[in-house]
N, C-alpha and C positions, 0 to 999 in steps of 0.2 A: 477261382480254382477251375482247372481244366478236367473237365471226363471224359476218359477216353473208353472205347469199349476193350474188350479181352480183344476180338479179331482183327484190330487196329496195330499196323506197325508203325516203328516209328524209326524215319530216315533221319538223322542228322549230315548235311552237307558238310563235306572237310576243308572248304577253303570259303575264306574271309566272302561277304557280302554287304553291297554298298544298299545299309539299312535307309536309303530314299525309298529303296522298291516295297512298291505296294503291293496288292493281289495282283496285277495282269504281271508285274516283272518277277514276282516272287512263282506265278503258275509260269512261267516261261522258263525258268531257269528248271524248275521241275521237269519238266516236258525234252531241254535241250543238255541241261549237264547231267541229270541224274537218271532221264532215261525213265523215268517213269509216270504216270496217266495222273496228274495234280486232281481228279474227281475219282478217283480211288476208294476213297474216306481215309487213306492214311495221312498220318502227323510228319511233316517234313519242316526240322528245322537249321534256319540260320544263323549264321552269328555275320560281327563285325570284326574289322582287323584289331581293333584293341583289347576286345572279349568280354565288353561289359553291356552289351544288347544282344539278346536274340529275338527272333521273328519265328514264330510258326504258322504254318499255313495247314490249315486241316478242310476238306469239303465236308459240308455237313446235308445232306438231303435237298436243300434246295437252295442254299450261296454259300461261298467259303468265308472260313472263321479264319481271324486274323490277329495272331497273342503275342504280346508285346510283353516284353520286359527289359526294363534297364536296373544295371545295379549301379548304384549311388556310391558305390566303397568296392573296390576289389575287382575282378575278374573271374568269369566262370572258367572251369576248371575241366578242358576238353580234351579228350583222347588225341593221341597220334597217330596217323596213319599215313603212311608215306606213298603210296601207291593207290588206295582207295578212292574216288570221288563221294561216298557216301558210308556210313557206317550204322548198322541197324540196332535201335537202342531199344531197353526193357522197359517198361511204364517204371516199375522202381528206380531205374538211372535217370530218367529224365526226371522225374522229382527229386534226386540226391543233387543233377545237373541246376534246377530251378531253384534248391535250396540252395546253392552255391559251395557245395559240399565237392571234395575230389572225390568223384565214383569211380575213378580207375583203380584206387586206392581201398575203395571198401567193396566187400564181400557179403553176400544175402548168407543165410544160414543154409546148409543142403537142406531136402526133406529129406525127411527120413520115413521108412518102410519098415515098421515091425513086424516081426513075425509074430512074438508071443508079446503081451504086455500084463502084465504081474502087479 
């Protein structure tokens, strides 16, 4: 299980990645396609063209962490974005994304703000 903090975001990249890359091509493509500092502390992840691996790459204080998952049955279940190079995900989607669940499809509940409660 991954913990991430509250002030951590999380980038997920919109096109396919050749999951050979390790930390220096996985901090590379952060730095050159997404434009942004791989020693951050945020969660940047990737997939592959068939959509049954991702990679994330997180800095953690003193080396980057590196999360791997393949699914054995099926395909995760990724947002579309036509114009985008990266799309910024909620700690809740990326565990509906790592449970293999379409989070495009589901909805958190609002909060809600009472005034009176009876």
């Amino acid at each position: 299980m991954l913990s991430l903090k509250e002030s951590t975001k999380l980038y997920l990249a919109m096109t396919p990645v050749d999951m050979r890359k390790a930390v220096n091509g996985l901090s590379a493509l952060v730095s050159t396609a997404l434009c942004q500092d791989p020693q951050s502390g945020h969660l940047f992840i990737f997939y592959n063209r068939s959509r049954n691996k991702i990679k994330c790459l997180l800095w953690d204080k003193n080396g980057f962490v590196l999360y791997y998952k393949r699914l054995e049955k099926g395909k995760f279940k990724l947002p579309r974005f036509a114009s985008a190079e990266c799309a910024i995900m909620t700690s809740t989607e990326f565990q509906w994304l790592l449970a293999g669940l379409d989070f495009t499809a589901l909805q958190n509940q609002p909060n809600l703000q009472l005034n009176r409660l009876y």
